[in-house]
C-alpha positions as CSV (number, residue, x, y, z in Angstrom):
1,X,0.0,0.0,0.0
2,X,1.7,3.3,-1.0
3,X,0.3,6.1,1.2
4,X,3.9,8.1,0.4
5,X,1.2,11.3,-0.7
6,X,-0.3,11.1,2.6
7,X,2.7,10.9,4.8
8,X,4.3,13.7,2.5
9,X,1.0,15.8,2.9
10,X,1.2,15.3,6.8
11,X,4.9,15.8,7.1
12,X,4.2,19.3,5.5
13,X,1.4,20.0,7.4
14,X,3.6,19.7,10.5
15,X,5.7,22.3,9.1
16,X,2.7,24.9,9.1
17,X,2.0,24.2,12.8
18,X,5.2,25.7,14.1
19,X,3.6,29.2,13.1
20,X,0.3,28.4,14.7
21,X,-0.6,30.9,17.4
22,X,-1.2,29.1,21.0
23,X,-4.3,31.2,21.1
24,X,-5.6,30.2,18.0
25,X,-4.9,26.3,18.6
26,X,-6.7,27.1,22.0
27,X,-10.2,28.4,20.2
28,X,-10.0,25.9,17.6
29,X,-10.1,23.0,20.2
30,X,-12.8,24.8,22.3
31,X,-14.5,24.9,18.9
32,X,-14.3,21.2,18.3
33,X,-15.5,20.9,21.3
34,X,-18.7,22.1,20.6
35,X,-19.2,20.4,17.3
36,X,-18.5,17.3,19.0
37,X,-21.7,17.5,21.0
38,X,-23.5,19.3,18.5
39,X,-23.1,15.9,16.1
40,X,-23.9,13.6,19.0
41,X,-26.7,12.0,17.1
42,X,-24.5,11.5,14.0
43,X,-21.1,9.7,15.6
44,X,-23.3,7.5,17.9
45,X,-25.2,6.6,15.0
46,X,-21.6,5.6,13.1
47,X,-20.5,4.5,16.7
48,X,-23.7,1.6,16.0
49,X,-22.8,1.1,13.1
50,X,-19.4,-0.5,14.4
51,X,-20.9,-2.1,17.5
52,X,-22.8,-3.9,15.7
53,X,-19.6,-5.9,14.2
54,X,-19.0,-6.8,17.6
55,X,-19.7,-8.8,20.4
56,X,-21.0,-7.4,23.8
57,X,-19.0,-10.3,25.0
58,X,-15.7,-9.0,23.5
59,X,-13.7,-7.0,26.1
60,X,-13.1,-4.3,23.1
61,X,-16.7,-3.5,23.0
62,X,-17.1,-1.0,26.2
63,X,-13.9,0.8,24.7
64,X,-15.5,1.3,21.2
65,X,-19.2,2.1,22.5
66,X,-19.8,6.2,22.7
67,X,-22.3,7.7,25.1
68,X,-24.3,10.9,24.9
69,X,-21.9,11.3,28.3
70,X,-18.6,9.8,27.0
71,X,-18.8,12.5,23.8
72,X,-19.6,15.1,26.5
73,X,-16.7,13.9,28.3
74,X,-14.6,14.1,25.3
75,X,-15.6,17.3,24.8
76,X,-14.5,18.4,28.5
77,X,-11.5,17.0,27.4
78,X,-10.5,19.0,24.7
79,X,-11.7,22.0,26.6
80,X,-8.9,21.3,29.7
81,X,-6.4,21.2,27.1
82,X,-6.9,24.0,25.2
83,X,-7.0,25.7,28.8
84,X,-3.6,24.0,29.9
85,X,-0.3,26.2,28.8
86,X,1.5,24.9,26.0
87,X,5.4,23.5,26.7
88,X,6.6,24.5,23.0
89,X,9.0,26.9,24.1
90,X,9.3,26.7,27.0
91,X,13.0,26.9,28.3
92,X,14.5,24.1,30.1
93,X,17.7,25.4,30.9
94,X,20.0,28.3,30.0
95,X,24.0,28.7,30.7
96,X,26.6,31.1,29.4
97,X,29.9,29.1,28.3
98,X,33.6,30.9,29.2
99,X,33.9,31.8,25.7
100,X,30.6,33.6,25.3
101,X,28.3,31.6,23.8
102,X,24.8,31.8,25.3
103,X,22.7,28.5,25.3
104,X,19.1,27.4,25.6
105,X,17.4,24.1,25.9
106,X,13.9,24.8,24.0
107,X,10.9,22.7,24.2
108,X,10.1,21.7,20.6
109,X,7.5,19.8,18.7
110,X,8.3,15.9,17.8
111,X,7.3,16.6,14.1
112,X,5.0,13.8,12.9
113,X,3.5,11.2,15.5
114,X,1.8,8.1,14.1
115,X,-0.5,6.4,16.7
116,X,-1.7,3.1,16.0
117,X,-4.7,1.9,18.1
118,X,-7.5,-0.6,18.1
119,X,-11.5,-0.2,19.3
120,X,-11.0,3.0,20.8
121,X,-12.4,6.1,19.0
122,X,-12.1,8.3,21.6
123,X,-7.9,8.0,21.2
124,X,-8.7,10.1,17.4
125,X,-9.7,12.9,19.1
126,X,-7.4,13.0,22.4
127,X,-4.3,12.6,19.8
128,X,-5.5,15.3,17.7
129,X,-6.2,17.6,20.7
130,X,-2.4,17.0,22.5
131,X,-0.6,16.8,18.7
132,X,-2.3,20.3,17.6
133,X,-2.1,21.6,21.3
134,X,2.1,20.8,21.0
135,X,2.8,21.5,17.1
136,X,2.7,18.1,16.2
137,X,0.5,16.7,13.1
138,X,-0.4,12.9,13.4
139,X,-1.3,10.2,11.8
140,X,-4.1,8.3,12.6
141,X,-4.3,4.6,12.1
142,X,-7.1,2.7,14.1
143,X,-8.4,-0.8,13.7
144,X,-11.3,-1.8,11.3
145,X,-13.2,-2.2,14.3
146,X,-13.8,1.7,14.8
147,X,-13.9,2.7,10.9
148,X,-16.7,4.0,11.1
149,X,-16.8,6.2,14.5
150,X,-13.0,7.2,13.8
151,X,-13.9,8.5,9.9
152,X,-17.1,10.0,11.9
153,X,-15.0,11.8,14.4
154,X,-12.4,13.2,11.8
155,X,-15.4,14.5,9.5
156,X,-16.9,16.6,12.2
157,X,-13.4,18.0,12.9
158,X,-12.4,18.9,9.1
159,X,-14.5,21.8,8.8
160,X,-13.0,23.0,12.2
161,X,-9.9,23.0,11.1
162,X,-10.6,24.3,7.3
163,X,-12.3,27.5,9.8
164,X,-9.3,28.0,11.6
165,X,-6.9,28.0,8.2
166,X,-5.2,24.4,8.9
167,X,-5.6,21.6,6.6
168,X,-7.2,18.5,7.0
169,X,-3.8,16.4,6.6
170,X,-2.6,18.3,10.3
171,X,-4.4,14.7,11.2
172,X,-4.4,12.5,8.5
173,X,-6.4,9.5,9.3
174,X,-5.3,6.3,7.4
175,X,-6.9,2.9,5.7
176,X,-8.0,0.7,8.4
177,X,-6.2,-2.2,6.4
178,X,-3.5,-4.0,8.3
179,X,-1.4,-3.0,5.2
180,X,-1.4,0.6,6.4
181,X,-0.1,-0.2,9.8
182,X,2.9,-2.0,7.8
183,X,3.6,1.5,5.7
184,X,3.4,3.7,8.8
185,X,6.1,1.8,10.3
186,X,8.4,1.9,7.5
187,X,7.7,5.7,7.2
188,X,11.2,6.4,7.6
189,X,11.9,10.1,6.6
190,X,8.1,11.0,7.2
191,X,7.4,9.8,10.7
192,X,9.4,10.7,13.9
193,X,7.2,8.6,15.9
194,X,4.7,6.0,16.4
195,X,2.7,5.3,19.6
196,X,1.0,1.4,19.6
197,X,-1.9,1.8,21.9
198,X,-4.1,-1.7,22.4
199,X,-3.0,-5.5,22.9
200,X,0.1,-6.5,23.8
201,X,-0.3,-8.7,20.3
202,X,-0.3,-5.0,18.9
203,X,2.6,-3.3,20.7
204,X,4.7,-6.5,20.1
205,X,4.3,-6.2,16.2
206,X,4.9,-2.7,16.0
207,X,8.0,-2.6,18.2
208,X,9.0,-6.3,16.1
209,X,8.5,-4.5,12.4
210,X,8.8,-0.4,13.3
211,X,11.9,1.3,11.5
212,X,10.7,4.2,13.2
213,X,11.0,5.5,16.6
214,X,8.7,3.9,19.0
215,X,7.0,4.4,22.5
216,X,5.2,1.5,24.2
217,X,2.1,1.7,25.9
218,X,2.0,-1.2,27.4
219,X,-0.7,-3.5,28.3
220,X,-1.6,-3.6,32.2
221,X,-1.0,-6.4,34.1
222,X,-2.3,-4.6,37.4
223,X,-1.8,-5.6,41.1
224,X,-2.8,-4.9,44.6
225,X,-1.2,-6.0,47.4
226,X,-3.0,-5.6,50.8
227,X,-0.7,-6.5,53.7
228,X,-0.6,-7.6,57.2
229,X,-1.5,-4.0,58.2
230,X,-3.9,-2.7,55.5
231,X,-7.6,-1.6,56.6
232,X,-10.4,-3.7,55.8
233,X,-12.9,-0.8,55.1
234,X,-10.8,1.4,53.0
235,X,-9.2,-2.0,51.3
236,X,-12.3,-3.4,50.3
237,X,-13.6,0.2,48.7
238,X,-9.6,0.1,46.9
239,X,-10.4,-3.1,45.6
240,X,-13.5,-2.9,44.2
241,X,-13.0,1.0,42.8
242,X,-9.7,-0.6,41.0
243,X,-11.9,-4.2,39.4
244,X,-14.9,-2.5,38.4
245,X,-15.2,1.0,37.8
246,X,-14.2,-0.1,34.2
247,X,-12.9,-3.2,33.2
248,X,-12.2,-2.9,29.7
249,X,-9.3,-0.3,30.4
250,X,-5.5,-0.8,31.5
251,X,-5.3,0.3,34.9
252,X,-8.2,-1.9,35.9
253,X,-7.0,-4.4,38.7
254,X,-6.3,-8.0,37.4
255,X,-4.6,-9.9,40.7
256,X,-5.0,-9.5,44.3
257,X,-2.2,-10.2,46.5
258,X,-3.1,-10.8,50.0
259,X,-0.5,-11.3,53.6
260,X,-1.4,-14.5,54.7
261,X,-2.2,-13.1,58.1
262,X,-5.1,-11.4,56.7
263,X,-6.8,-14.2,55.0
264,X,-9.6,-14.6,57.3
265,X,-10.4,-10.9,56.3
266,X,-10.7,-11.9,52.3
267,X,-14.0,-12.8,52.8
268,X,-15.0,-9.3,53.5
269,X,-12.6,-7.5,51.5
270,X,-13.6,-9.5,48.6
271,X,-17.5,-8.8,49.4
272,X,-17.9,-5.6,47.2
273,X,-17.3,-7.9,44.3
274,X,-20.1,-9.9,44.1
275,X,-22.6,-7.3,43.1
276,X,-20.9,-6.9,40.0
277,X,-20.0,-11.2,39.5
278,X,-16.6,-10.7,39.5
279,X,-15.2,-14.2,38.5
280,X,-12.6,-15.0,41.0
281,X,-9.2,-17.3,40.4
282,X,-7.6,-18.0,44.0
283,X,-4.9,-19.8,44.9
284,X,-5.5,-22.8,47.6
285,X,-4.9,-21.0,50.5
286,X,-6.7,-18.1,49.1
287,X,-9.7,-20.9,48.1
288,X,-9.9,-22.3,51.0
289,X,-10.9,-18.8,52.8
290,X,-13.4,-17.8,50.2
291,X,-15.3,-21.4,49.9
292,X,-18.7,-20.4,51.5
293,X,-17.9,-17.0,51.8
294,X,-18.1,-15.9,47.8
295,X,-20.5,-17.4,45.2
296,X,-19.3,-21.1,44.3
297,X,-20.4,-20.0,40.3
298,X,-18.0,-17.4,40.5
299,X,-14.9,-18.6,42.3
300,X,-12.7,-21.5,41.1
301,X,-9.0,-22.9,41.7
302,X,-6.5,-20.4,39.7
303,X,-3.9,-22.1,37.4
304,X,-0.7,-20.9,36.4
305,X,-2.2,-19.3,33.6
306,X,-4.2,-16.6,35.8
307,X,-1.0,-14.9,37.1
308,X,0.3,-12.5,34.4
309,X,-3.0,-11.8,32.9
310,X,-4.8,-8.9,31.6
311,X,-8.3,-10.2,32.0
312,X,-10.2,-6.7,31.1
313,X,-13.0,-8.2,32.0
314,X,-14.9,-8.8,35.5
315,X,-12.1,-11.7,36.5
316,X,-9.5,-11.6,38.9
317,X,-6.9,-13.6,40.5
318,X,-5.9,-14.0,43.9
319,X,-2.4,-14.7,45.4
320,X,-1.6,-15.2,48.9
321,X,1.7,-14.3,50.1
322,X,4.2,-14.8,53.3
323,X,5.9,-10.8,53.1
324,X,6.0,-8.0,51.0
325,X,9.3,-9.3,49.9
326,X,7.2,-12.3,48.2
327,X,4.8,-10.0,47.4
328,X,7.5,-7.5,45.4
329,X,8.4,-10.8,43.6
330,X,5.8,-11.8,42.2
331,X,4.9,-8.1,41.0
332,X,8.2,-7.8,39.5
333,X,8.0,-11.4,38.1
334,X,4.3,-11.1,36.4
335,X,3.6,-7.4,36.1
336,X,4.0,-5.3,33.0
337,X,5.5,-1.7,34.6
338,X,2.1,-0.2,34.6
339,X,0.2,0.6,37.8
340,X,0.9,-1.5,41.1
341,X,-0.4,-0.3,44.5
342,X,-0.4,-1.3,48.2
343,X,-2.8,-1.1,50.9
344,X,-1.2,-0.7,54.4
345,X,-1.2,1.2,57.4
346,X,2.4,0.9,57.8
347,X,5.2,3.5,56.9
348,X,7.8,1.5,56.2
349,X,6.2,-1.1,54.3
350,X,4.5,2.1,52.4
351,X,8.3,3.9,51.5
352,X,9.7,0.0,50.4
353,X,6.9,-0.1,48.2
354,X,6.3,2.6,46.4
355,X,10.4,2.4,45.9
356,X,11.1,-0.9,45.2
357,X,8.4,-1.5,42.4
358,X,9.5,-0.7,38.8
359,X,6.0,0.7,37.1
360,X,5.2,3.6,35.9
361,X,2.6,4.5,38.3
362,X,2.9,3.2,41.6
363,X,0.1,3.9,44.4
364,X,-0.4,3.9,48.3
365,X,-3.6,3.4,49.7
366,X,-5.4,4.6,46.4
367,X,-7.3,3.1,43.5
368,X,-5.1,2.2,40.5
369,X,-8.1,3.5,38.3
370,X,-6.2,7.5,38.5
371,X,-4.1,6.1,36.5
372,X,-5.1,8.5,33.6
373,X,-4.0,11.4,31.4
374,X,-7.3,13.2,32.9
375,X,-6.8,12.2,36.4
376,X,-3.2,13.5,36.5
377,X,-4.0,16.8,35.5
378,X,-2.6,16.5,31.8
379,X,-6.1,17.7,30.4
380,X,-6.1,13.9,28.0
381,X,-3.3,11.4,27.5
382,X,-2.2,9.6,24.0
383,X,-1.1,6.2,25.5
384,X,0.4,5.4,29.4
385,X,4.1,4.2,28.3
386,X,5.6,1.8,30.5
387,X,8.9,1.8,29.0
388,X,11.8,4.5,30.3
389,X,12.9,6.1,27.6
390,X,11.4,9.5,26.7
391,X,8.6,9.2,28.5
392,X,6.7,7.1,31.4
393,X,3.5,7.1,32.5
394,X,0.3,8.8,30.9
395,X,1.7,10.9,28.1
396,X,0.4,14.7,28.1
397,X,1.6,18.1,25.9
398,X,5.1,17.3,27.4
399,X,5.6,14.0,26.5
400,X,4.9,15.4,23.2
401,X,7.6,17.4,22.5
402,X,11.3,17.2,22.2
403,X,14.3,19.9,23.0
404,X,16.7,21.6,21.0
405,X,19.7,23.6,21.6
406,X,19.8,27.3,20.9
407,X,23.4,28.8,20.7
408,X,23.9,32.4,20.1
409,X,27.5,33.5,19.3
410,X,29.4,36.6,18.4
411,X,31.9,35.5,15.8
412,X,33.4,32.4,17.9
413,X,35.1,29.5,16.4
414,X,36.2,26.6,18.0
415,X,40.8,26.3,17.7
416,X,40.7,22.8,19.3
């Protein structure tokens, strides 16, 4: 698939960004804004249109279903980032040398960002918002799965940007063929980046066939550990906030880890979940608490298979464990670097913790659902990386952008 016009279109687009006014990339995302709600009836009609390809069963469908509320939400979105500063100029660091020269680390846009996602419409908009809102253009390739909610989304925006004098290739959205996904990633010379969001099938063939940059956001293989100290009340509200607020997403929790001194405590901890039937997987000693405590059609014996596991759906495993030694073992032997948390009342179990675990959010005595571009105040986020170059974590307007050196001179040359 040659989509060289495209990526040449975009690449110049990017070029007409970096004399965009902040204020003017401000009104034109409060703008969108408003158009998204005012089409409501027209992208949840598309939205159907791709639903209906899909299961209810399939763990993808609560990420591609839009809402009256979830556009609104989008919407509220785009309006916290036009009302967030921009970090496109912003200087990081200045220093006059011994021979005069005056230097300046500068905030500076990434150039082209290629993001490649699955059943997630609501990822077209939030990259358009934090690539425009930073100076990057993008390019948009998202699974057949969305084609016809992504397409919807990018119409109601064109005219939006056509108002505000910025073409339609500032956000170029491409075929949702897996033959595009193969010419993004050999974009060399036209894309400085790609961002994989979706399954870690996904992220491992981009980062397996990219010869461009890439940024991982990585699935999330999420744990709690609640430990010999932990309170029951606020540890059973933890637990249940972090299974079932939203189980489709990647901070939702997938495996409990439990001291073994608390296990006559599970039963309660564990009660919040069987409102919602959340399918437990516990280990024997973890079993053997539960049994006529928790619904015997929703709890059975876990396997090997259950630890390491991003269910993202209303399943869960449960590990009992001797210490928080064990307990930063297994995290570090079966988690994926995305959000880990604790539950404990004491301080030096807390500090070890939240030090020793290597993820890119890491909590005490709090619900792994903040995990969020929203949540941590970065007005929408275009993927959580869990790797440790560039960036970590939910990526907002700064994980967007790049440096470069300024050097001013009078004449100097360099005699050595």
């Amino acid at each position: 698939m040659d989509l060289s016009p495209q990526f040449q279109a975009t690449r110049q687009a990017s070029r007409l960004l970096a004399a965009f006014a902040p204020a003017a990339t401000d009104a034109l995302l409060r703008d969108l804004a408003d158009a998204l709600v005012a089409e409501t009836s027209f992208l949840l009609a598309e939205n159907t249109r791709d639903l209906a390809g899909m299961p209810e069963t399939d763990p993808r469908h609560d990420r591609l279903r839009l809402t009256p509320e979830r556009l609104a939400g989008i919407a509220a979105d785009l309006r916290t980032v036009a009302a967030l500063p921009s970090p496109v100029g912003a200087i990081l660091s200045q220093k006059t040398m011994p021979n005069g020269l005056q230097l300046s680390k500068v905030r500076v846009p990434l150039g082209v960002i290629g993001i490649i996602y699955e059943a997630r419409p609501n990822v077209t908009i939030d990259s358009l918002a934090l690539c425009l809102k930073t100076g990057n253009a993008c390019l948009l390739k998202g699974g057949s799965d969305a084609a016809f909610s992504n397409a919807a989304l990018l119409a109601v925006a064109a005219p939006v940007l056509a108002r505000h004098g910025l073409p339609p290739a500032v956000a170029t959205l491409l075929p949702p063929e897996r033959a595009a996904t193969e010419a993004l990633l050999r974009a060399v010379g036209f894309v400085d980046v790609v961002i994989p969001r979706g399954s870690q099938v996904l992220i491992n063939y981009v980062r397996e066939n990219a010869r461009v940059p890439v940024i991982e956001t990585g699935a999330g293989v999420v744990h709690t550990f609640f430990d010999e100290t932990g309170d029951l009340t606020s540890g059973a509200a933890i637990i249940a906030n972090a299974k079932t607020r939203r189980v489709s997403v990647c901070n939702s929790l997938d495996c409990l880890l439990i001291h073994a001194s608390r296990l006559a405590d599970l039963p309660a901890l564990l009660a919040p979940l069987v409102a919602a039937e959340v399918q437990l997987f516990a280990d024997a000693l973890a079993y053997v608490a539960l049994a006529g405590h928790y619904p015997a059609a929703l709890l059975a014996p876990a396997t090997a298979e259950h630890f390491g596991t991003e269910f993202l759906s209303l399943k869960m495993a449960v590990k009992t464990v001797a210490s928080l030694d064990e307990a930063l073992e297994h995290i570090a032997q079966f988690g994926s670097k995305h959000s880990e948390a604790i539950i404990s009342e004491d301080a030096v179990n807390l500090e070890t913790f939240l030090n020793a675990v290597d993820a890119a959010a890491v909590y005490a005595n709090a619900s792994t659902a903040f995990t969020d571009g929203g949540q941590f105040g970065l007005g929408a986020e275009i993927g959580i990386s869990t790797q440790k170059l560039h960036a970590r974590g939910p990526m907002g307007l700064e994980e967007l952008t790049s440096y470069k050196w300024l050097v001013r001179g009078t004449g100097q040359i360099r005699n050595s």
